[in-house]
TORKOL-4160 file (C-alpha; in steps of 0.2 Angstrom, whole numbers, padded with zeros to 4 digits, m for minus):
147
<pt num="1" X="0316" Y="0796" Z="0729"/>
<pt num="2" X="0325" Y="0793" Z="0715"/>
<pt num="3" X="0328" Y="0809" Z="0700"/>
<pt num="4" X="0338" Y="0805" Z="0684"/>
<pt num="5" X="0341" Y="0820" Z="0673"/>
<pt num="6" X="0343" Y="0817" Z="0655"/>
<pt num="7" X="0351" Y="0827" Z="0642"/>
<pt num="8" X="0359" Y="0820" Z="0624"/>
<pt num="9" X="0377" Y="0815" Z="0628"/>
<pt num="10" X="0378" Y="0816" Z="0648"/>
<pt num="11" X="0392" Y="0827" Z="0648"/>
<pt num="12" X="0385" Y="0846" Z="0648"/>
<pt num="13" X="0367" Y="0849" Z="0657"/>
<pt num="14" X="0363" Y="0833" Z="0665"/>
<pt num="15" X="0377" Y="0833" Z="0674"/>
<pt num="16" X="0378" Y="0850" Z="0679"/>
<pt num="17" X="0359" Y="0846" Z="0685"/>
<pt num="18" X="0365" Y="0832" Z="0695"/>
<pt num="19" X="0377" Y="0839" Z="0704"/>
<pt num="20" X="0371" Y="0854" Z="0708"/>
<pt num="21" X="0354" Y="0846" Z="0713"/>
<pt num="22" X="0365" Y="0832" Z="0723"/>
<pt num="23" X="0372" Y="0845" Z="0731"/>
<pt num="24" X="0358" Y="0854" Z="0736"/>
<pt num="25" X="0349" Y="0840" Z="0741"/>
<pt num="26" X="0363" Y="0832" Z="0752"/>
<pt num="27" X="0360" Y="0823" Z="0769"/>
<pt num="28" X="0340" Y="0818" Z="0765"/>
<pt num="29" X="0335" Y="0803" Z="0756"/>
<pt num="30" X="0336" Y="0807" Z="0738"/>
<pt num="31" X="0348" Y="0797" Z="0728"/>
<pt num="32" X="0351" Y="0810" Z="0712"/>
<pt num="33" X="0357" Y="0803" Z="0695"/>
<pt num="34" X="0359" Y="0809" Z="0675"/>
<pt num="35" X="0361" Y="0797" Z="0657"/>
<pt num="36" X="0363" Y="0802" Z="0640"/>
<pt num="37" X="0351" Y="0795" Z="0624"/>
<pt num="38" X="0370" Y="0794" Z="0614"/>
<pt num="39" X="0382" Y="0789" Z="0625"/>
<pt num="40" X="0388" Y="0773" Z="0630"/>
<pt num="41" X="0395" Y="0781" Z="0646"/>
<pt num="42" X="0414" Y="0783" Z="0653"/>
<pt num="43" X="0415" Y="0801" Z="0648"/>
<pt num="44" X="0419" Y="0815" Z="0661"/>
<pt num="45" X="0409" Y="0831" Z="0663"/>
<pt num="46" X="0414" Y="0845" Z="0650"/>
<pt num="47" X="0427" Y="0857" Z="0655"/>
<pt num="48" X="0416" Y="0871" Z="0657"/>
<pt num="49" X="0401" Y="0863" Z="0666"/>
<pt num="50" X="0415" Y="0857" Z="0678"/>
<pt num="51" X="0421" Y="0878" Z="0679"/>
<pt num="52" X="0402" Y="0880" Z="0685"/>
<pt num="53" X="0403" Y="0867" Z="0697"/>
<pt num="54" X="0419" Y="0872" Z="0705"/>
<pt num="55" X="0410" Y="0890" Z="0708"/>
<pt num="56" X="0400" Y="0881" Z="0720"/>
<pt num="57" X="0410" Y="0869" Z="0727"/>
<pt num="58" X="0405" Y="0855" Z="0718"/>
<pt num="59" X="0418" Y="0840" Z="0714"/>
<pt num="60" X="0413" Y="0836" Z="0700"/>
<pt num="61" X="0430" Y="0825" Z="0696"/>
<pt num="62" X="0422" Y="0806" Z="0698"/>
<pt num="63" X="0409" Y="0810" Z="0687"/>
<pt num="64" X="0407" Y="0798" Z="0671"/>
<pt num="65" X="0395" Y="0799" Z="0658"/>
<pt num="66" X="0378" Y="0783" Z="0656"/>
<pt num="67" X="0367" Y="0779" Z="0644"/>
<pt num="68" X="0349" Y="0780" Z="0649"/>
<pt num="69" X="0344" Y="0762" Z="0649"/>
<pt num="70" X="0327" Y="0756" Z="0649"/>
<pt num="71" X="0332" Y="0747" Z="0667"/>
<pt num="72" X="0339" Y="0764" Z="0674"/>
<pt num="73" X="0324" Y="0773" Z="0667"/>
<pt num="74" X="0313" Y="0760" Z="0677"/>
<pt num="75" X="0322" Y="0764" Z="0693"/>
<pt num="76" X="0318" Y="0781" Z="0695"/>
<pt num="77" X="0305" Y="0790" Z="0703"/>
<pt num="78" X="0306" Y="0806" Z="0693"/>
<pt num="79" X="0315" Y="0807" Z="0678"/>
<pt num="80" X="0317" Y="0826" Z="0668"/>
<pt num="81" X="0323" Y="0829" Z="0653"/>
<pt num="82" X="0331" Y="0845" Z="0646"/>
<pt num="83" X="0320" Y="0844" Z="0631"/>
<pt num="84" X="0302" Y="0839" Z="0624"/>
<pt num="85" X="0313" Y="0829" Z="0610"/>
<pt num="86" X="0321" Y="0819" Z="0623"/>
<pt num="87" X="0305" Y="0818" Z="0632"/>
<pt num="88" X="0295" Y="0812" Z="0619"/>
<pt num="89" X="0310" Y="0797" Z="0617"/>
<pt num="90" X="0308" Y="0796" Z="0634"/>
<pt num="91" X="0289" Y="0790" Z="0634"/>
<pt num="92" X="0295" Y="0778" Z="0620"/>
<pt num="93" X="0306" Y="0768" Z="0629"/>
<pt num="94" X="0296" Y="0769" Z="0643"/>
<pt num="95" X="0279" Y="0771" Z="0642"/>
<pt num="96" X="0276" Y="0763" Z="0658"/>
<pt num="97" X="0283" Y="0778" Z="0667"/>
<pt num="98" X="0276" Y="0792" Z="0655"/>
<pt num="99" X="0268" Y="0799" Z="0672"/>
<pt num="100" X="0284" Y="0802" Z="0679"/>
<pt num="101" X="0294" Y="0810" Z="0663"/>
<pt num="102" X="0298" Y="0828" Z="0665"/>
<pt num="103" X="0303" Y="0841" Z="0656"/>
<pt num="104" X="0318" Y="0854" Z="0667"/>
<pt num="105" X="0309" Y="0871" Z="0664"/>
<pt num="106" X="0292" Y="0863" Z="0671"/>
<pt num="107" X="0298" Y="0866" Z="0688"/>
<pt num="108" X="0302" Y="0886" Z="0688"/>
<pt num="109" X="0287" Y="0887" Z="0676"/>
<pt num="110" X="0291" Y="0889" Z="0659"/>
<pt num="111" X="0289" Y="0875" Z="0646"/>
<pt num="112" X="0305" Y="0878" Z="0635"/>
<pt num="113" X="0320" Y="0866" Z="0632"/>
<pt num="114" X="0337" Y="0872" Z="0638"/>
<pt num="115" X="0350" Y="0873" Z="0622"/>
<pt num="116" X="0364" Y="0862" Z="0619"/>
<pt num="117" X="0382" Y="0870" Z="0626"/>
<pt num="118" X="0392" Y="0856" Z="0617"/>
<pt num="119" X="0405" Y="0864" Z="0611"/>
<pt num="120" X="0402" Y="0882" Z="0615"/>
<pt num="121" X="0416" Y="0892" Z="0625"/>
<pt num="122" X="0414" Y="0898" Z="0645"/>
<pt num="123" X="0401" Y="0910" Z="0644"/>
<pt num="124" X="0390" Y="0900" Z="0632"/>
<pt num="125" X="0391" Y="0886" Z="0646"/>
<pt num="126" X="0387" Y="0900" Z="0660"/>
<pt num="127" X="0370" Y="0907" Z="0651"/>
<pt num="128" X="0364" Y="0890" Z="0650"/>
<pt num="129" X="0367" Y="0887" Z="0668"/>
<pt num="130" X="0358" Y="0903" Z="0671"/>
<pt num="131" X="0345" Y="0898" Z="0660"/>
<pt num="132" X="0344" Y="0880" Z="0668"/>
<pt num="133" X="0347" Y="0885" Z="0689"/>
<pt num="134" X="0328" Y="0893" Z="0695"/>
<pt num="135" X="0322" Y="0874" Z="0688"/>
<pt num="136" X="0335" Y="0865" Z="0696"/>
<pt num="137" X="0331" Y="0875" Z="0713"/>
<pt num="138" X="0312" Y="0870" Z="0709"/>
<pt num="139" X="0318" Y="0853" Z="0708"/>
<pt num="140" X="0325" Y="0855" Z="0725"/>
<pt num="141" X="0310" Y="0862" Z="0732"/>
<pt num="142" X="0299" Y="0849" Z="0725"/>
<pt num="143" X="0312" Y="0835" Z="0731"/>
<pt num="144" X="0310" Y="0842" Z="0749"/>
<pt num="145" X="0290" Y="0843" Z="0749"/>
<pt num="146" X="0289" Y="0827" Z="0743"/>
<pt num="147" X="0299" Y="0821" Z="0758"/>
């Protein structure tokens, strides 16, 4: 199984979502990935997302930023977005896959985008995160039923 997490400029919450998940999810059969809509790639994790990280033990110093191409899209089995905007981009790029485009909060239950930290301080980054975690263990948990 393949998961890529999308956000706007892969450097804030799909990365955090990667990792976190890709830690979670380490030693079974899930390769665990994230792109940006805007980026051309190359750019490390924000400073704060990589404070989260640390918290759990997550290395989160290799990470570089990729665009969501259309070929990357196609690769995955599940791909979740952190908003219905990018969502709805998404299903435009790839209507073949629409069936497989999720948005993050789906999986603790709620159907809400996670905001945009970019450019915030520490604890605007940490709010989100605890906004964004119970999905991204409900991604785990969905990743491991489906194994």
């Amino acid at each position: 199984m393949k998961i890529l997490f999308i956000c706007t400029g892969n450097t804030c919450r799909s990365p955090l979502a990667e990792l976190y998940v890709a830690h979670q999810l380490a030693g079974l059969p899930v390769e665990v990935a994230s792109a940006g809509l805007t980026t051309r790639g190359g750019s490390a994790i924000s400073v704060a997302s990589r404070h989260i990280l640390d918290r759990y033990g997550i290395d989160a110093s290799a990470f570089r930023s990729q665009p969501a191409t259309p070929e990357l899209l196609a690769s995955c089995d599940l791909i979740i977005a952190v908003s219905e905007a990018h969502c709805a981009i998404l299903r435009q790029i790839i209507p073949q896959k629409a069936d497989s485009i999720r948005l993050l909060s789906e999986f603790s239950g709620g159907n809400h985008d996670i905001p945009d930290p970019y450019g915030g301080n520490q604890a605007s980054y940490d709010k989100i995160f605890a906004v964004m975690k119970p999905s991204l263990d409900g991604v785990v948990a969905f990743a491991k039923g489906r194994l």
